[in-house]
C-alpha angles and dihedrals in degrees: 000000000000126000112241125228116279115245097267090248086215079088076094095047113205089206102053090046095049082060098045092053094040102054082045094060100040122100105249097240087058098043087050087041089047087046094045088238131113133192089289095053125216132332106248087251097054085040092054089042085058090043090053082043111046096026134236105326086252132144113223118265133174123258116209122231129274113267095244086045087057104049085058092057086061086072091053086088105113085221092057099047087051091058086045096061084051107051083043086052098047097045090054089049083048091248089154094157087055098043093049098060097032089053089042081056093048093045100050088044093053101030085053107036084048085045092056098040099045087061091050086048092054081049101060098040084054084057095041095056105122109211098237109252128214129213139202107242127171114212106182084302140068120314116283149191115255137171108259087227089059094059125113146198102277092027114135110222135181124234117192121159107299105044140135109220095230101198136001098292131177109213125240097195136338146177114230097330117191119165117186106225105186103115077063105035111018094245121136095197111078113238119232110246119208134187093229119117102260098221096170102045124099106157102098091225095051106061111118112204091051121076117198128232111261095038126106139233105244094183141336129045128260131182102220141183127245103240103155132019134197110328092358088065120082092251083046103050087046087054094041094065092037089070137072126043111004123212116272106273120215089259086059089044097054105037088053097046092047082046100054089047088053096047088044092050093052090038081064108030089048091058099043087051094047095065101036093056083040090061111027092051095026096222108109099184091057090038081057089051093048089052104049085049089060090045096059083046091056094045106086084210080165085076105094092043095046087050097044089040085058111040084041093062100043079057091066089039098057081037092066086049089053101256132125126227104204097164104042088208083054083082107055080037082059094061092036091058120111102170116036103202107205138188113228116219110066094005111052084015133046096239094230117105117224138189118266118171134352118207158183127232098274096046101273130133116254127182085199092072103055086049092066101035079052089055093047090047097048097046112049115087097201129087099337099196141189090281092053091045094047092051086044087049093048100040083065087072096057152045100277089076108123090011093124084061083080081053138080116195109224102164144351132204105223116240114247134170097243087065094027083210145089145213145203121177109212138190127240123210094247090055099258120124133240121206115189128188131191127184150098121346100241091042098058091048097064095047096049123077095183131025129208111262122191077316096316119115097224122173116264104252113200085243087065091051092055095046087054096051092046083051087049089043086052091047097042087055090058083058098256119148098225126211124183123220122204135174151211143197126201144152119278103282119209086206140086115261121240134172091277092072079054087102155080080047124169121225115241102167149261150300126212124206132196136187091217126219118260111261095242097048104089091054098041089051088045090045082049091051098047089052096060094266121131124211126220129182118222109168133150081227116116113257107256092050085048099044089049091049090052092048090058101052096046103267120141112230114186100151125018115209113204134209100256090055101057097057078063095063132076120241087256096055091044093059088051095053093043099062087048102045128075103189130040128178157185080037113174101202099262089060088038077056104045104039082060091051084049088058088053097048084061096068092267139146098226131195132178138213131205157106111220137097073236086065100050093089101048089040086059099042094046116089085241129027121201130180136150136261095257093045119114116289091249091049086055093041088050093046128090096201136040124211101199097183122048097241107119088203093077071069089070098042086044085060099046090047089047085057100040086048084049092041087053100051097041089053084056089053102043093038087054098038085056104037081047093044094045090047096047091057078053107062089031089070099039091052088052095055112014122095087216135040109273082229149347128276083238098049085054089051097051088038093051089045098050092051090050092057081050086063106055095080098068091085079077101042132129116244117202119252098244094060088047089056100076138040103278109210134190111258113164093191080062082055095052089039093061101037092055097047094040112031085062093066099064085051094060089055094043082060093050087047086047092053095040087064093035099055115005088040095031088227090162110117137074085247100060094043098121092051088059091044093048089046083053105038094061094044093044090057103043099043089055084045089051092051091068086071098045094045109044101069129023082231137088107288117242087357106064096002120044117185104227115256104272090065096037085052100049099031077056091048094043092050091047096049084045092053088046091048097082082042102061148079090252094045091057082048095069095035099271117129135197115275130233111262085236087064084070105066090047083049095057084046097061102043087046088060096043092056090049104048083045097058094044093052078042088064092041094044090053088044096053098034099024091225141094123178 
């Protein structure tokens, strides 16, 4: 197999991130001076010279081809250019006939495969469309709306909750700014964003008085400087690498490598039959022509429209499940995966935290606490974030709902990072005062000297400290994000509160918060399981939040690998530990990107599921991408596929339709390696011994024609439940396997039928030729139509197995208009003639005993190889 490309590292642009740090830890007045601004911005012409500089503030996407440009990529198909030089060939040695039908083959393969693809195309620039985005920017006048794309390095923006952060910006000054980052870095919880010079961060995603590209305000305003636009920015310089040519995915690999054993396999057998025919006949001219006929017979030309029919078709079909194809080859590579990779917030989990237990400090559920957590939570008019949601969102299910309205708020101590806490100080209705504080475990501990038991205020012992921690310990591995309340009671103070009155605290108890699994994942990832695909986690989460949320949905996790290790380990040794780990954490994107290529060194089909910008790379490197319909706009330019509804169930019937899409276009290649093969071994041997040609260039080429139309109907086909059951994979010595021990059979029966005209209906001689090719011609055409039948299920064809009524309707038609042919006006035009009634009997007989002597090497094929399509 084939190495894929590495991930291309300038994803983390040096550059970028010298500039990032550098503008953080620069005094402001240096950063404006070094960008030419000042507090007052550009001037709108200096903004539109640096427009007209730097370029439209715009991330790199794909455009897809002209349409006309497109179409001429459909003759790309080695198969097709092969049947061009032939056509070309035939109409300049005034081979009409030939030219006509072999330019009526081309034509149907190309009209319908751009047809197709063009549709598909319309489809995914419909997806693509990015809503235009304004943004607040002050030019040396008050503040206005702009176009995103119109902003330029120096420009001074406004942020306020809501936005959108249009380009890299270092802040000038800003009010309780907090900016979510996930669709960057993974991380539910948003990150509060200062105006102060970071001196102490490296780490380019962890400067805080920068905000990236791609992220969103949460809450609080902010007036900003324009350091980065479009691909210089972080977001651009992720998106730039994520566009352009993509790696080859399994579905490439193994169309390419099917196509190059059939080619090898004509470039041998032409040639053979060519001078066997030169010298046997002695005509030389009519020998070529041969030749070229059997050349066309051996091309499946069929192939690009069988494959784009098909994978067409799987596209409406996933439509109708609400999910967008956006790559038409994602579907067979579907099928094909063996290992599905997936993000896990937003993807496994709902994203959206929720409130899971509430308890006292032994572990006990107490009502008391809520009550208190609710309070804190209502009443603070800073950042309110997911955790305060989710305690306002569950108080409405029980009784604390209304109490604040016992409570006056006089003061609040704002939450910062530095604390990790927050305050609000509150009135009773008898005058005292409540303070109550809510925030990290550790924090409140060092700030609380007692603690509430069973109602009792008790001093806080160091062996109770130690029995909490071991309960939070306990919580935090089931994957709970765990916050401590405490309380405490005072006389009515005339003074502000500070962070001084943050002590003395007692201890009441903790909350626990979980991002819970989507409903649908447990049984997705059990459906998934049950049809030979293996889950792993790779998520940017920390481990215990991770293991719990496995848990949940069904995933072993006997051993978690973390980021940091990984960087440790060889590519080598990476592929070894990812076939054999579920879960792995604490992933920057380049590790999400490259434990998913060590899969595919391994030999595996491998998809990949997620939402964030941190996705994009490992979307784009997997064999099949798939996002969501709210995920970043790079995670759904990067993705193949589309889930528009959050059931995780449309996964499994993405999968089936990926294999029935496979199973189809692998009977048409097979059906067509073995009926080429087979016919070839005929004429081999008729050209060898006959004293005429067993039939005309033009009779190969109708017969060929009309097999091919045959064909056209397998796209709708039925595939038995058994083949569906498990991942279906390319494998071209498959291909050379079946076609050797096949092919061979229809050549038996073409000998018998040989020997029937030669001596029953004394067709042996150059004058009764056209009563031999027209013996031939019918046999020869009905026995590869029959194969359709034989091939396309290990069971008993129309007894165990029916096609389904499109095939058995045209294969009918195909194999009545073959039998009229000799019998008509147009079959006497190209030298057939109408058969003796008595040819028909023996004709029932053979293919009788075809089909039987097929089904019977089928048994003994699928005993030996264990294998059928």
């Amino acid at each position: 197999m084939k190495k894929t490309m590495k991930p291309n590292t300038t994803i983390l642009n040096s550059n970028n991130a010298t500039r990032l740090i550098g503008a953080s830890t620069s005094q402001l007045d240096y950063v404006l001076k070094d960008y030419d601004t000042s507090h007052q911005g550009l001037s709108e012409a200096e903004a539109a010279k640096r427009l007209e500089t730097c370029g439209k503030n715009q991330v790199a996407q794909e455009k897809p081809p002209a349409w006309y440009m497109q179409l001429l990529l459909c003759f790309k198909n080695p198969f097709i250019l092969i049947l061009l030089g032939l056509d070309v060939f035939s109409y300049f040695t005034d081979d009409i006939e030939a030219s006509i039908i072999i330019t009526t083959m081309v034509s149907i393969s190309v009209l319908i495969t751009f047809t197709q693809e063009f549709r598909s195309m319309k489809t995914a620039e419909k997806l693509k469309e990015m809503v235009k985005t304004t943004v607040s920017v002050i030019r040396q006048s008050p503040a206005k709306e702009i176009d995103m794309e119109q902003l330029v390095p120096g420009d001074v923006i406004h942020l306020s909750a809501g936005d959108l952060v249009p380009a890299d910006v270092r802040i000038i000054s800003s009010k309780d700014l907090f900016v979510s980052e996930s669709a960057l870095t993974g991380e539910a919880l948003p990150v509060e964003k200062q105006d102060s010079t970071d001196q102490t961060s490296t780490n380019v995603l962890e400067l805080e008085n920068i905000c990236y590209m791609g992220t969103n305000v949460i809450s609080g305003t902010a007036t900003a400087v324009v350091i980065s636009t479009g691909a210089s920015t972080y977001f651009g310089s992720m998106a730039k690498t994520l566009t352009g040519k993509r790696p080859l995915t399994s579905f490439d690999r193994g169309v390419n490598s099917v196509t190059f054993v059939l080619i090898r396999f004509m470039m041998i057998m032409v040639p053979v039959i060519f001078f066997i025919n030169g010298f046997t006949k002695g005509d030389w001219i009519e020998a070529f022509f041969f030749g070229l006929s059997v050349a066309v017979g051996l091309t499946p030309e069929m192939l690009p429209v069988i494959v784009t029919a098909n994978l067409a078709k799987g596209a409406i079909t996933m439509a109708r499940n609400k999910v967008v194809v956006k790559k038409l080859n994602a579907i067979q590579n579907f099928g094909a995966m063996d290992i599905l990779c997936t993000d896990k917030t937003g993807t496994l989990t709902q994203d959206k935290i929720i409130l899971e237990k509430y308890l006292d400090i032994h572990g006990n559920q107490d009502e008391s606490v809520l009550k208190y957590a609710y309070l804190n939570s209502y009443h603070q008019t800073g950042l309110k974030n997911l955790m305060d949601i989710a305690v306002l969102t569950h108080a409405e299910l029980t009784g604390v709902l209304g109490a604040e309205k016992n409570f006056k708020k006089i003061d609040e101590i704002p939450f910062d990072f530095d604390r990790r806490r927050m305050s609000v100080v509150l009135e009773e209705k008898g005058g005292e005062h409540l303070l109550i504080c809510k925030g990290a475990m550790e924090e409140l501990l060092s700030i609380s000297t007692h603690l509430s038991e069973n109602g009792q205020i008790v001093p806080l012992t160091s062996q109770m400290t130690e029995k909490i921690q071991q309960i939070v310990n306990e919580l935090n591995k089931d994957g709970l994000r765990v916050v401590a309340v405490a309380v405490k009671k005072s006389e009515a103070l005339d003074k502000a509160y500070s962070v001084k009155d943050e002590s003395d605290m007692i201890l009441v108890g903790y909350i626990g918060f979980l991002d819970p699994p989507k409903d649908s994942a447990a049984t997705a990832i059990k459906a998934l399981r049950e049809n030979g695909i293996n889950v792993k986690v790779l998520t940017g989460d920390n481990a215990a939040v991770t293991r719990k949320v496995c848990r949940d949905v069904g995933l072993e996790v006997n051993e978690i690998v973390l980021g940091s290790e990984i960087d440790k380990l060889t590519d080598s040794e990476l592929a070894y530990l990812a076939e054999k780990t579920t879960v792995f954490a604490k992933l920057n994107p380049l590790q999400k990107s490259r434990i998913v290529q060590a899969l595919q060194s391994k030999g595996h089909t491998v998809g990949f599921m997620g939402d964030g910008i941190n996705d994009a790379a490992s979307l784009r490197q997997a064999d099949v991408g798939i996002s969501v319909d709210t995920a970043v706009d790079i995670a759904k330019e990067s993705a193949d596929i589309i889930l528009l509804e959050k059931s995780l169930m449309v996964l499994e019937k993405g999968v089936i339709e990926g294999r029935k899409t496979f199973g189809n276009i692998i009977k048409y290649i097979k059906m067509t390696a073995s009926s080429n093969f087979g016919n070839t071994f005929s004429v081999l041997g008729a050209s060898a011994f006959l004293p005429f040609l067993p039939m005309l260039p033009i009779h190969l080429l109708i017969q060929n024609l009309f097999y091919d139309i045959s064909q056209l109907s397998i796209p709708w086909d039925n595939m038995d439940r058994k083949f569906l059951s498990t991942p279906q994979k390319w494998d071209a010595k498959s291909v050379g396997r079946f076609m050797l021990f096949i092919g061979p059979i229809s050549s038996i029966f073409d000998y018998a039928t040989y020997l029937l005209m030669y001596f029953v209906f004394a067709a042996n001689t150059v004058a009764e030729q056209s009563l031999f090719q027209s013996g031939w011609f019918i046999e020869g055409l009905l026995s590869q139509t029959l194969i359709v039948h034989m091939i396309r299920t290990e069971k008993i064809p129309f007894i165990q197995s029916r096609a389904s009524l499109p095939v058995m309707l045209l294969t009918g038609a195909i194999m009545l208009v073959g039998i009229y042919i000799p019998f008509s006006a147009f079959g006497s035009s190209i030298g057939l003639q109408p058969l003796p009634l008595e040819y028909f009997p023996w004709l029932v007989a053979i293919l009788l005993a075809y089909a039987l002597l097929t089904h019977l090497v089928k048994k003994w094929y699928i005993r030996k190889f264990n294998e059928w399509l």
